[in-house]
N, C-alpha and C positions, 0 to 999 in steps of 0.2 A: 470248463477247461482245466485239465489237470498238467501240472508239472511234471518235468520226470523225473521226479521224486517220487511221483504219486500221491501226492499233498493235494488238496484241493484249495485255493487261496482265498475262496469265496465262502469256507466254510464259516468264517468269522461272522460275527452281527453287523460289521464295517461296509460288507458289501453286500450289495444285490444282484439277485438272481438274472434280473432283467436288464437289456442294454437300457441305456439315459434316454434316447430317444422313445421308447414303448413309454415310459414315463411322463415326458412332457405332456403339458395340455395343450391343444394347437389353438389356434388367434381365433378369433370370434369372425375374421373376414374370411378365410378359410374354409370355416366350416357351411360361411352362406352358399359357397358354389357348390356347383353339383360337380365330382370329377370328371363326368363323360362330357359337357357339353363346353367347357372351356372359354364360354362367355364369349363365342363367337356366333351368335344366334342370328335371322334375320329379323331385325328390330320394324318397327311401321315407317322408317322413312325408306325403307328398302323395298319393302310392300309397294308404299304407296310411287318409289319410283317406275318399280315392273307395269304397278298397273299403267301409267301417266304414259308409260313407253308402247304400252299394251293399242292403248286408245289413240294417240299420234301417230300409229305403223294404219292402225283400221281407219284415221279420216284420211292421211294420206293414199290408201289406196281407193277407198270410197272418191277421191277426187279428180285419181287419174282416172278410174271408168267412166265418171261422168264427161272427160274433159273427150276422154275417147268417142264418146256414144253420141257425141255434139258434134264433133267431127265429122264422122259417119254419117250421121242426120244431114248433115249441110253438103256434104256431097253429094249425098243421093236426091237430095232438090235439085241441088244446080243444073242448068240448059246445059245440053251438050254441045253447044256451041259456045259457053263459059269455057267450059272445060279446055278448049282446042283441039284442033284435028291431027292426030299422029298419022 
């Protein structure tokens, strides 16, 4: 950056070329993240809850068709004189 003067103020040994920032070393906790993934990843108890949720949706429905299919059963035995006359 020059003045308008046309002096350059950086020409001295006093300062540097580069902002303070490009300079710094950054923290040692910093550098363990990755920047794209933000440390909001799905860890195993997130897993393990999809699965858990996965498996209670499948005996839950496994349990209404059998409850269905017993129903079904027990009417198709039944007398038609159980049943009553419409």
């Amino acid at each position: 950056m020059q003045h308008p003067g046309g002096t350059n103020p950086c020409d001295s040994s006093h300062c540097t070329k580069l902002p303070l920032a490009a300079t710094e070393k950054s923290a040692p906790a910093h550098e363990s993240q990755s920047p794209t993934s933000g440390g909001h990843g799905l860890g195993a108890g997130g897993i393990a809850g999809i699965s858990l949720s996965v498996l209670f949706v499948a005996l839950v429905g496994m349990g209404v068709y059998d409850v269905m299919n017993k129903r079904k059963a027990n009417i198709d035995r039944a007398k038609p004189e159980q049943l009553g006359e419409v």
